[in-house]
mmCIF file of the N, C-alpha and C atoms, coordinates in Angstrom:
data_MODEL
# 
_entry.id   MODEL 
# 
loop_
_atom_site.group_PDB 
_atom_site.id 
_atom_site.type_symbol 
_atom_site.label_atom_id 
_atom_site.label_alt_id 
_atom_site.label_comp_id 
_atom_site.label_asym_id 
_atom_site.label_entity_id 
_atom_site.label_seq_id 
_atom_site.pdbx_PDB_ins_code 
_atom_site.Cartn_x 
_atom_site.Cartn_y 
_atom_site.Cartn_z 
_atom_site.occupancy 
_atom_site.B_iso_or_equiv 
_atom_site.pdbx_formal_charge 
_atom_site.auth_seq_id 
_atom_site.auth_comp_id 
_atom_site.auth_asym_id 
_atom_site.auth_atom_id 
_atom_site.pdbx_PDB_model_num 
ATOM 1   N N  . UNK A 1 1  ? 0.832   -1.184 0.000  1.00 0.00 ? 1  UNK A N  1 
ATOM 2   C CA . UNK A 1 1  ? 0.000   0.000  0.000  1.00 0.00 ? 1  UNK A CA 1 
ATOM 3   C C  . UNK A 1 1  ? 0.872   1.240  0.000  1.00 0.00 ? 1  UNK A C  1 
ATOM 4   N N  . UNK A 1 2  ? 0.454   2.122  -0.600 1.00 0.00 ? 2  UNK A N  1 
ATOM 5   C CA . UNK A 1 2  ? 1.362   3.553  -0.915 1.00 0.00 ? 2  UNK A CA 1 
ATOM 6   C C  . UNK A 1 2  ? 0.868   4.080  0.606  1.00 0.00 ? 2  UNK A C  1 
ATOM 7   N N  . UNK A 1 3  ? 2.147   5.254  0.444  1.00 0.00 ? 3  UNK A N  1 
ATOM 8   C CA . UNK A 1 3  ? 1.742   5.932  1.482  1.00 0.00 ? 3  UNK A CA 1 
ATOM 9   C C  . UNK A 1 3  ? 1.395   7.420  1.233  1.00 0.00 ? 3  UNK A C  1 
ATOM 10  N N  . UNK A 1 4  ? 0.875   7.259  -0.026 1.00 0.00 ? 4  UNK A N  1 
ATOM 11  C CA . UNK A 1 4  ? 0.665   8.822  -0.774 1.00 0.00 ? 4  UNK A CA 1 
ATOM 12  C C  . UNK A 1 4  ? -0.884  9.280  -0.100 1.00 0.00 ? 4  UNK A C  1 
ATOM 13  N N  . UNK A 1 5  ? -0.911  10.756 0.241  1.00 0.00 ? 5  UNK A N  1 
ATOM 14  C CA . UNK A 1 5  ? -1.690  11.525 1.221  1.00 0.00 ? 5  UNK A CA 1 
ATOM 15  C C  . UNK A 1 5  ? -2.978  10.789 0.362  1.00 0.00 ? 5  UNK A C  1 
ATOM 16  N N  . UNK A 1 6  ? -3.973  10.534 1.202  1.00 0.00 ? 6  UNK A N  1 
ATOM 17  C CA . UNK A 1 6  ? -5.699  10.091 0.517  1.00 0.00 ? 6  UNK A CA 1 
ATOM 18  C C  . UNK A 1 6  ? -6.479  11.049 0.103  1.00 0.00 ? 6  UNK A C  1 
ATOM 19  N N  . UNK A 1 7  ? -5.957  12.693 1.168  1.00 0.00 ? 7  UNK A N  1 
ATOM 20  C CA . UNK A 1 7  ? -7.201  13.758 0.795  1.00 0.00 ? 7  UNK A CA 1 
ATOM 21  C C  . UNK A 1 7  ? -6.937  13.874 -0.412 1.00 0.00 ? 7  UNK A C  1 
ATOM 22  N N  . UNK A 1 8  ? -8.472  14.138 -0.315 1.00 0.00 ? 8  UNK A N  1 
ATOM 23  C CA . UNK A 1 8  ? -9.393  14.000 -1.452 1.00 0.00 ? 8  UNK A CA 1 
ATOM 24  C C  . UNK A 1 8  ? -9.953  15.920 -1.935 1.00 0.00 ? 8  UNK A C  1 
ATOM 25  N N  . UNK A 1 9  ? -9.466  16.779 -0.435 1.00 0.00 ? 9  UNK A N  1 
ATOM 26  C CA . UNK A 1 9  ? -9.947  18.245 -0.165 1.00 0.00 ? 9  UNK A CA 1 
ATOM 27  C C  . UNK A 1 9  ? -11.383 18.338 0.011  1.00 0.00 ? 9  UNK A C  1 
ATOM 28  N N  . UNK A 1 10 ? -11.957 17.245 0.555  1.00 0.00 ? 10 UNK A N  1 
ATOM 29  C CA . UNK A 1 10 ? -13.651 17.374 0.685  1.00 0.00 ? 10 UNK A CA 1 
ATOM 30  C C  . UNK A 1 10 ? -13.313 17.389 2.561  1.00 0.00 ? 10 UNK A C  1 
ATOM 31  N N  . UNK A 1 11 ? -12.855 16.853 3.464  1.00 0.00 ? 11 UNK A N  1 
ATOM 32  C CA . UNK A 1 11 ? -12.744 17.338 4.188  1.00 0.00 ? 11 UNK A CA 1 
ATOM 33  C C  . UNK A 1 11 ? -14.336 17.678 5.391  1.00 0.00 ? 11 UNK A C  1 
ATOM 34  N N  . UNK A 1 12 ? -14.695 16.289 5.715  1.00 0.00 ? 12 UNK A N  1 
ATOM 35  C CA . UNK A 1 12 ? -15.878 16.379 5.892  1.00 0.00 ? 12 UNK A CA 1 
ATOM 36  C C  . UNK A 1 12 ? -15.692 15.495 7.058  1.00 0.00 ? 12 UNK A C  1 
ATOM 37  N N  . UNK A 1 13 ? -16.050 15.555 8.867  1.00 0.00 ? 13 UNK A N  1 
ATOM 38  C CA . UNK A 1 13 ? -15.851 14.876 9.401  1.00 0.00 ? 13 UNK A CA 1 
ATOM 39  C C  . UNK A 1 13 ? -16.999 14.051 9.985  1.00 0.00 ? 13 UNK A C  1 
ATOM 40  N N  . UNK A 1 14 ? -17.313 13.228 10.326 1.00 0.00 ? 14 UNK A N  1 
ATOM 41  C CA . UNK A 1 14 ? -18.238 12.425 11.260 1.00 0.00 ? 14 UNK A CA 1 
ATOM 42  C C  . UNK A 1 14 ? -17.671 11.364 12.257 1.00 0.00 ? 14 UNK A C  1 
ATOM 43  N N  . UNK A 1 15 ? -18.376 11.815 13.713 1.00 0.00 ? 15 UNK A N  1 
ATOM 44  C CA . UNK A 1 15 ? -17.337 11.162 14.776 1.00 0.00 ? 15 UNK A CA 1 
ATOM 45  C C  . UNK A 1 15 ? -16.043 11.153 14.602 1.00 0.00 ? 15 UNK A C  1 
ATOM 46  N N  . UNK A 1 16 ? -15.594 12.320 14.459 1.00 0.00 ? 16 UNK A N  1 
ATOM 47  C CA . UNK A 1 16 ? -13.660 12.383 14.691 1.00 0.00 ? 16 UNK A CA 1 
ATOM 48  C C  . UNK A 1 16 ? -13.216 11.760 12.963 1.00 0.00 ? 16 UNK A C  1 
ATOM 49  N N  . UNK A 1 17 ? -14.078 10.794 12.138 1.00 0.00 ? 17 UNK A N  1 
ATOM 50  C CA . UNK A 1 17 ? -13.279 10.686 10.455 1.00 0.00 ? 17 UNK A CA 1 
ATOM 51  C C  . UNK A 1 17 ? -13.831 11.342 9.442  1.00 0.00 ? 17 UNK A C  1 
ATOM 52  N N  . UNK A 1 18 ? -12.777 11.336 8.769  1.00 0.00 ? 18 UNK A N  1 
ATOM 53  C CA . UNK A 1 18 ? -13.457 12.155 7.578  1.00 0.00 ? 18 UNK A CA 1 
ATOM 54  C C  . UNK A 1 18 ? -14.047 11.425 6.370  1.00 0.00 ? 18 UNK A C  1 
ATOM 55  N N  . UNK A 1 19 ? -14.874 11.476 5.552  1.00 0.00 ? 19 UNK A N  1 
ATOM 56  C CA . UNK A 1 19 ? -16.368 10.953 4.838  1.00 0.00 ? 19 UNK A CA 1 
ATOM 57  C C  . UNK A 1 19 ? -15.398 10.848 4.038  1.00 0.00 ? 19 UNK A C  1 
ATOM 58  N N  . UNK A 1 20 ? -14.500 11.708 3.530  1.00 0.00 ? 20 UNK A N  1 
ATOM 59  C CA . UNK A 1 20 ? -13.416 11.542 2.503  1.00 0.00 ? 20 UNK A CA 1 
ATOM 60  C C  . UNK A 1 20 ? -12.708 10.775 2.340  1.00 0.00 ? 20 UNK A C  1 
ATOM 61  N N  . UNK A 1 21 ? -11.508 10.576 3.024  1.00 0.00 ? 21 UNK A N  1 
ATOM 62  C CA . UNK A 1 21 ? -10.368 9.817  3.021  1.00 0.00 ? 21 UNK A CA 1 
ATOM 63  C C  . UNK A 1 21 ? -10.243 9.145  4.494  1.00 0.00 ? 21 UNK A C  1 
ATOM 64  N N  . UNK A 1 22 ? -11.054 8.836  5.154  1.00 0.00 ? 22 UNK A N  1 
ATOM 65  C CA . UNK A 1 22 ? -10.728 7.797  6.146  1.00 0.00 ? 22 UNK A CA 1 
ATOM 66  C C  . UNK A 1 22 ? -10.056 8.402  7.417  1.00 0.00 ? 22 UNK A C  1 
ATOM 67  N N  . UNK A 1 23 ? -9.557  9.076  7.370  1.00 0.00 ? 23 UNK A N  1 
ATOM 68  C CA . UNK A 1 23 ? -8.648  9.228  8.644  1.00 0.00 ? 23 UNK A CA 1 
ATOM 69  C C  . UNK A 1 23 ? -9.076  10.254 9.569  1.00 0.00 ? 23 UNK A C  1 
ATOM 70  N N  . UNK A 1 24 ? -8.733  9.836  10.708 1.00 0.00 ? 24 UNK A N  1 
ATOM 71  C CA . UNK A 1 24 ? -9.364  10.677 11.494 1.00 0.00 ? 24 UNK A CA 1 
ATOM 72  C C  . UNK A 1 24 ? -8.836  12.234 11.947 1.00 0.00 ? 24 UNK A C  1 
ATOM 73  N N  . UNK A 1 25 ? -9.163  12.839 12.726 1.00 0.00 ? 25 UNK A N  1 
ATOM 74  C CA . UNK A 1 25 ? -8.371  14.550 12.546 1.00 0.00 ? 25 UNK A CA 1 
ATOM 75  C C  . UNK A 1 25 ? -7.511  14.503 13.107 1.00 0.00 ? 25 UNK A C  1 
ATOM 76  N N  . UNK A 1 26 ? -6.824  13.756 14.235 1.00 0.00 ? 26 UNK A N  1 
ATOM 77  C CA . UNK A 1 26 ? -5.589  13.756 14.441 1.00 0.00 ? 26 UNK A CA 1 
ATOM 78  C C  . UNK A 1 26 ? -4.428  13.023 13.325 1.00 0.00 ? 26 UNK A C  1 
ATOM 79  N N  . UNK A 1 27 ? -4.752  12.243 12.709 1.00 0.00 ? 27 UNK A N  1 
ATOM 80  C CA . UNK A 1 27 ? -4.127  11.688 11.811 1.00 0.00 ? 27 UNK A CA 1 
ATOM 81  C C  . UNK A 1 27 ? -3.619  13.006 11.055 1.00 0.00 ? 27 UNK A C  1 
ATOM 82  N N  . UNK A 1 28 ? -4.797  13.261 10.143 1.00 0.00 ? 28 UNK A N  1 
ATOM 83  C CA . UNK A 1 28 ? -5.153  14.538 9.338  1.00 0.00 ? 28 UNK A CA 1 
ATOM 84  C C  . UNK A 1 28 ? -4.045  15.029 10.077 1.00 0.00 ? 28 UNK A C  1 
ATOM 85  N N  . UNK A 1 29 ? -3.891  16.092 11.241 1.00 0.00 ? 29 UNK A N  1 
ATOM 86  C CA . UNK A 1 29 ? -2.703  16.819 11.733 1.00 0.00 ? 29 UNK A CA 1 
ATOM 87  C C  . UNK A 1 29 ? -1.893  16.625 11.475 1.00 0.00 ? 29 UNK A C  1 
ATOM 88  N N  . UNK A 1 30 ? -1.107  14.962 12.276 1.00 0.00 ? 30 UNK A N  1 
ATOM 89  C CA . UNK A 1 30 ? -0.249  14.460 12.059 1.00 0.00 ? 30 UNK A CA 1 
ATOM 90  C C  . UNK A 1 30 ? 0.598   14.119 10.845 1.00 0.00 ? 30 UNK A C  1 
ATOM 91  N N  . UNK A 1 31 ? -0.219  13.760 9.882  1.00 0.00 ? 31 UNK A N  1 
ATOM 92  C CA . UNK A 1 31 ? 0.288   13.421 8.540  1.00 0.00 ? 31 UNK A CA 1 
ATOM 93  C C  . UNK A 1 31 ? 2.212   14.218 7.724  1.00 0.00 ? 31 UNK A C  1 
ATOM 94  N N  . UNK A 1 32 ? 1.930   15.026 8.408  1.00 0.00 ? 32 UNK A N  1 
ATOM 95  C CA . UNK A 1 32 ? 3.754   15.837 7.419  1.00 0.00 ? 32 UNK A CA 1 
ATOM 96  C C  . UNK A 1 32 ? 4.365   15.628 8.603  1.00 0.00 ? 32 UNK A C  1 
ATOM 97  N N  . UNK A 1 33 ? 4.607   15.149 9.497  1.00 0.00 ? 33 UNK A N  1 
ATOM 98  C CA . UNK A 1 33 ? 5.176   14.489 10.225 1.00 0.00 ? 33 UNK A CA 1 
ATOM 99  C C  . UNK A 1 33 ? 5.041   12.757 10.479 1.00 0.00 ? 33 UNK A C  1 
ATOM 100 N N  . UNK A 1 34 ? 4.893   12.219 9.901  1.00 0.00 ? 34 UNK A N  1 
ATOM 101 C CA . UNK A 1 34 ? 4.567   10.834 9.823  1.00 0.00 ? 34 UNK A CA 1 
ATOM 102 C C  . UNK A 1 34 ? 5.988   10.654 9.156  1.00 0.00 ? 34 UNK A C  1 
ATOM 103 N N  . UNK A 1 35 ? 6.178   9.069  9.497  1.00 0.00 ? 35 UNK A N  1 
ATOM 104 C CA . UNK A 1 35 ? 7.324   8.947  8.659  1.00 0.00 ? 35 UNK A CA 1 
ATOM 105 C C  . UNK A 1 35 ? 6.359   7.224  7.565  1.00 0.00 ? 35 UNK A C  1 
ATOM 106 N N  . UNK A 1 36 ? 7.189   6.806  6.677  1.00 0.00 ? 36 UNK A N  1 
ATOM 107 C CA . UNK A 1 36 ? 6.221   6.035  5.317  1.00 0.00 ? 36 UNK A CA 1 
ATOM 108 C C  . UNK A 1 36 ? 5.761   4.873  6.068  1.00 0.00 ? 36 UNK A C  1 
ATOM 109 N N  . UNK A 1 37 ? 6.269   4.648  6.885  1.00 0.00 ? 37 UNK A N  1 
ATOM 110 C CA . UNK A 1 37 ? 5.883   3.168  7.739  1.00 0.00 ? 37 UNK A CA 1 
ATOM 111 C C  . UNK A 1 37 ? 4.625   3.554  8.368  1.00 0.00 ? 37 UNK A C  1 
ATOM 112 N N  . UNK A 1 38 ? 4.544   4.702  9.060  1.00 0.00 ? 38 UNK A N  1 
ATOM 113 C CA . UNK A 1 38 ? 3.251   5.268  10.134 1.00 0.00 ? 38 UNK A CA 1 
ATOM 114 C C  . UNK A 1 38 ? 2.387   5.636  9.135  1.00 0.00 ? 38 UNK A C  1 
ATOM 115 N N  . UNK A 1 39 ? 2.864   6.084  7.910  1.00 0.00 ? 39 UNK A N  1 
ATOM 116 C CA . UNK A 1 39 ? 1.770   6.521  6.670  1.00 0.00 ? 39 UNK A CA 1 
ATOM 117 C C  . UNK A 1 39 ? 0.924   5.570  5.836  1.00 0.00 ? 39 UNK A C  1 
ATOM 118 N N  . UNK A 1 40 ? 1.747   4.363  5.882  1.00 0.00 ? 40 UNK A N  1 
ATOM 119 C CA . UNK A 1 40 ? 1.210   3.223  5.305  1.00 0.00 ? 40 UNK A CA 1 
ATOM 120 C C  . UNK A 1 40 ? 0.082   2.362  5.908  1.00 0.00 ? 40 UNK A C  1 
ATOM 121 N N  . UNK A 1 41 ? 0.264   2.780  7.557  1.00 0.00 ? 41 UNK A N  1 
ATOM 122 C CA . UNK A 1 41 ? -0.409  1.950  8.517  1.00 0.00 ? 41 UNK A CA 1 
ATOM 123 C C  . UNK A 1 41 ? -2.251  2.658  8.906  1.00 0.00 ? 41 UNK A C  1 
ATOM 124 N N  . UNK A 1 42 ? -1.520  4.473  8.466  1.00 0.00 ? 42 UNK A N  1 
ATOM 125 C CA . UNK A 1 42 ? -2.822  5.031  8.113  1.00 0.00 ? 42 UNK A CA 1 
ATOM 126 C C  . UNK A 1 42 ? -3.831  4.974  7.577  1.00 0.00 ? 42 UNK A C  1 
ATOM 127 N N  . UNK A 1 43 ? -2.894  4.985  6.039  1.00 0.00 ? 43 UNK A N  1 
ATOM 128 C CA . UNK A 1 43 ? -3.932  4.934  4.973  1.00 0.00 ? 43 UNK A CA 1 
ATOM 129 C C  . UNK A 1 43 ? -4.556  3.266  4.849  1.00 0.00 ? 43 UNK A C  1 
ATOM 130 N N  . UNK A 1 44 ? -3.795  1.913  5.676  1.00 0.00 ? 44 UNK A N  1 
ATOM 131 C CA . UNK A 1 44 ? -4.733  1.062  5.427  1.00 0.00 ? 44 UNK A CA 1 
ATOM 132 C C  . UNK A 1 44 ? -5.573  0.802  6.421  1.00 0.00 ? 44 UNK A C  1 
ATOM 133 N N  . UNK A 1 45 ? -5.434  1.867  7.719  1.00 0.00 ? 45 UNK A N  1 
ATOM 134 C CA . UNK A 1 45 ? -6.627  1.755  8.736  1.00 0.00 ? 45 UNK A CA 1 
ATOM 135 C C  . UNK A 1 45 ? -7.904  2.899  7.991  1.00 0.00 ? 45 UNK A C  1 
ATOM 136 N N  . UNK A 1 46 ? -7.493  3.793  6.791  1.00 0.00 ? 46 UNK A N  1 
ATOM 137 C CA . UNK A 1 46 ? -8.652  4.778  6.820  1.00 0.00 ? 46 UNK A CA 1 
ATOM 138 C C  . UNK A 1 46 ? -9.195  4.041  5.440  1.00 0.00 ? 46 UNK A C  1 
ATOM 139 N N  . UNK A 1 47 ? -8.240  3.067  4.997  1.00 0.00 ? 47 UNK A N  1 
ATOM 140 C CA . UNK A 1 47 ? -9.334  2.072  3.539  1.00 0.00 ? 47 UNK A CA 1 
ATOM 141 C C  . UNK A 1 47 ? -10.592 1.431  4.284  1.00 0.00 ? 47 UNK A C  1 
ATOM 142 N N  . UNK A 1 48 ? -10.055 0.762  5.874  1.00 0.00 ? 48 UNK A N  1 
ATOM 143 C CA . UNK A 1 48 ? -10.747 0.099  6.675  1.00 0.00 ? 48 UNK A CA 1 
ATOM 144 C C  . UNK A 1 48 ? -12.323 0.763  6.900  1.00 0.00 ? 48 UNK A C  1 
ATOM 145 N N  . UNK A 1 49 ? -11.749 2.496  7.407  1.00 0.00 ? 49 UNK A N  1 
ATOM 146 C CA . UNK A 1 49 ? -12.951 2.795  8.134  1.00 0.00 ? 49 UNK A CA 1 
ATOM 147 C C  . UNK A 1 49 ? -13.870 3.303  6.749  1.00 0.00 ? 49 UNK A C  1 
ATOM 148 N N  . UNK A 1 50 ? -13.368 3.543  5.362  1.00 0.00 ? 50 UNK A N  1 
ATOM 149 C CA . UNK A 1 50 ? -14.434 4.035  4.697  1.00 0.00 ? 50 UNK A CA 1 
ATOM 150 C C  . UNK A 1 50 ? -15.339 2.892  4.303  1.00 0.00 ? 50 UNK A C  1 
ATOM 151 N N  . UNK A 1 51 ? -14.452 1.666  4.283  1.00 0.00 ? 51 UNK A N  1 
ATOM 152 C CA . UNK A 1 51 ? -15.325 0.695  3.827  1.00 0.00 ? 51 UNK A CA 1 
ATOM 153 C C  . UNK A 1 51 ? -16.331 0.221  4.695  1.00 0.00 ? 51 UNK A C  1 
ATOM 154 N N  . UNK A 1 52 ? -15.956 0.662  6.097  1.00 0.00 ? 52 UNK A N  1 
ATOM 155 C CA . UNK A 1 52 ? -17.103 0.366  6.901  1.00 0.00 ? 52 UNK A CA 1 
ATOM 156 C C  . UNK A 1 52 ? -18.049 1.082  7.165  1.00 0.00 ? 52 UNK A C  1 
ATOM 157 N N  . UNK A 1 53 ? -17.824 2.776  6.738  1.00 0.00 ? 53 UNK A N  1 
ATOM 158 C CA . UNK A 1 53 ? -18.642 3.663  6.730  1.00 0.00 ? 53 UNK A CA 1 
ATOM 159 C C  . UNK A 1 53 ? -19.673 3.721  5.309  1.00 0.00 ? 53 UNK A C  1 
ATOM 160 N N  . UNK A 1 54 ? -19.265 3.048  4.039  1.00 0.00 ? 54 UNK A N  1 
ATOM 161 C CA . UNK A 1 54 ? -20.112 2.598  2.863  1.00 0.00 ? 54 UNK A CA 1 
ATOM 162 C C  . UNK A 1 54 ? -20.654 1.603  3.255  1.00 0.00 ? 54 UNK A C  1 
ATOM 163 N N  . UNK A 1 55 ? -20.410 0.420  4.308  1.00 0.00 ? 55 UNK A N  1 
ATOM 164 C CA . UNK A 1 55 ? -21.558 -1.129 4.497  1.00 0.00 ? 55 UNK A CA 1 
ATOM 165 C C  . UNK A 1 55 ? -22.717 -0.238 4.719  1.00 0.00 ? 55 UNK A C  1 
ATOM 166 N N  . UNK A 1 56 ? -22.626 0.812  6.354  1.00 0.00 ? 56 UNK A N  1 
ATOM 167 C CA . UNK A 1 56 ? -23.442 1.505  7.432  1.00 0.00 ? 56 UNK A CA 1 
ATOM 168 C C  . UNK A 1 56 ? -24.111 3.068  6.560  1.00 0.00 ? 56 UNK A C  1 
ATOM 169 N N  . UNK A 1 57 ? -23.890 3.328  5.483  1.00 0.00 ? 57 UNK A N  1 
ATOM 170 C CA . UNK A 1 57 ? -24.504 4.248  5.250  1.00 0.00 ? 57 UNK A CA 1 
ATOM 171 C C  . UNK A 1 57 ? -26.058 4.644  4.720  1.00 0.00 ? 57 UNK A C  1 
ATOM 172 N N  . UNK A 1 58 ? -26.478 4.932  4.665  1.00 0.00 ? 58 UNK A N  1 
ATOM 173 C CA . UNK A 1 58 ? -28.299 4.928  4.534  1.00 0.00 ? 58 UNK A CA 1 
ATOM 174 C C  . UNK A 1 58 ? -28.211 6.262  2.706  1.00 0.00 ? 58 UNK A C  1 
ATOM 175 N N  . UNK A 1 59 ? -28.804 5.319  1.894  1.00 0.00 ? 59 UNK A N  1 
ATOM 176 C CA . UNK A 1 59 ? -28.764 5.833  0.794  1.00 0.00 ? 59 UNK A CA 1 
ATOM 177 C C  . UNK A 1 59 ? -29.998 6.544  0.895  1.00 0.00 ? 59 UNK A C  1 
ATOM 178 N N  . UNK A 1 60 ? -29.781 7.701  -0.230 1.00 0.00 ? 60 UNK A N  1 
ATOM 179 C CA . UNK A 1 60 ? -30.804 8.451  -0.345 1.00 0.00 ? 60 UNK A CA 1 
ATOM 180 C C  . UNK A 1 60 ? -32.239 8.013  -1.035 1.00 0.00 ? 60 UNK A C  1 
ATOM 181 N N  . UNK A 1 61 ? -33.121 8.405  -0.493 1.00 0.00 ? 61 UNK A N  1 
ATOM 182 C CA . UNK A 1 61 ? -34.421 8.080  -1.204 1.00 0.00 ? 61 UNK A CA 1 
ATOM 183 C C  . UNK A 1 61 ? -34.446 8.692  -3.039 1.00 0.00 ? 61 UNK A C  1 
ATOM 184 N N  . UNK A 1 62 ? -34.885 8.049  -3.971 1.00 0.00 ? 62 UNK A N  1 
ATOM 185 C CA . UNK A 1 62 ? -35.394 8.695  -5.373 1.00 0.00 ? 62 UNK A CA 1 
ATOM 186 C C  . UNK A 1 62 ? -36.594 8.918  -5.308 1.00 0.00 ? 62 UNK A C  1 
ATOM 187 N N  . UNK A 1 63 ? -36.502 10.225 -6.006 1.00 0.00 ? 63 UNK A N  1 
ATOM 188 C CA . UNK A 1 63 ? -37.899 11.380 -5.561 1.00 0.00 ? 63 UNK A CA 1 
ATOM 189 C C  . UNK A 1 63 ? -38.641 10.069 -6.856 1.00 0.00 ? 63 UNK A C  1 
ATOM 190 N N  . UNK A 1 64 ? -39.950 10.582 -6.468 1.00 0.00 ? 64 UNK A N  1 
ATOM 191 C CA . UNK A 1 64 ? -41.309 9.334  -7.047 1.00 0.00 ? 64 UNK A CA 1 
ATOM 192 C C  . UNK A 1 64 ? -41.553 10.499 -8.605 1.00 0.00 ? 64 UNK A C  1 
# 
C-alpha cells in the first residue's frame, strides 16, 4: 500500500473521520510528520474505516 496523502480536499468529518479519506483529525494533523511506515499503517486503517462507513450508510431516497 502507498503511502501517498488520501485527501481528497472534501474534508468532511463524522465522529472524529473524515467521509473523505478515512482518517481521522488527528491523523489529518499528524500526517507531514509521519514517517512512510506510520503513513502506510494510516492509509490502510482509513481504507478500513471508509469501507465500513459505505456497508453503514443509509442511501438516499429517489424522488417518485
Amino acid at each position: 500500500m502507498s503511502s501517498k496523502n488520501p485527501c481528497i480536499s472534501v474534508c468532511k468529518f463524522t465522529d472524529d473521520t473524515c467521509i473523505a479519506c478515512g482518517r481521522t483529525k488527528p491523523e489529518c494533523k499528524a500526517w507531514k510528520k509521519m514517517d512512510k511506515d506510520e503513513r502506510r499503517d494510516v492509509n490502510e486503517q482509513a481504507k478500513l474505516r471508509l469501507k465500513d462507513m459505505k456497508g453503514t450508510a443509509k442511501r438516499k431516497k429517489k424522488k417518485a
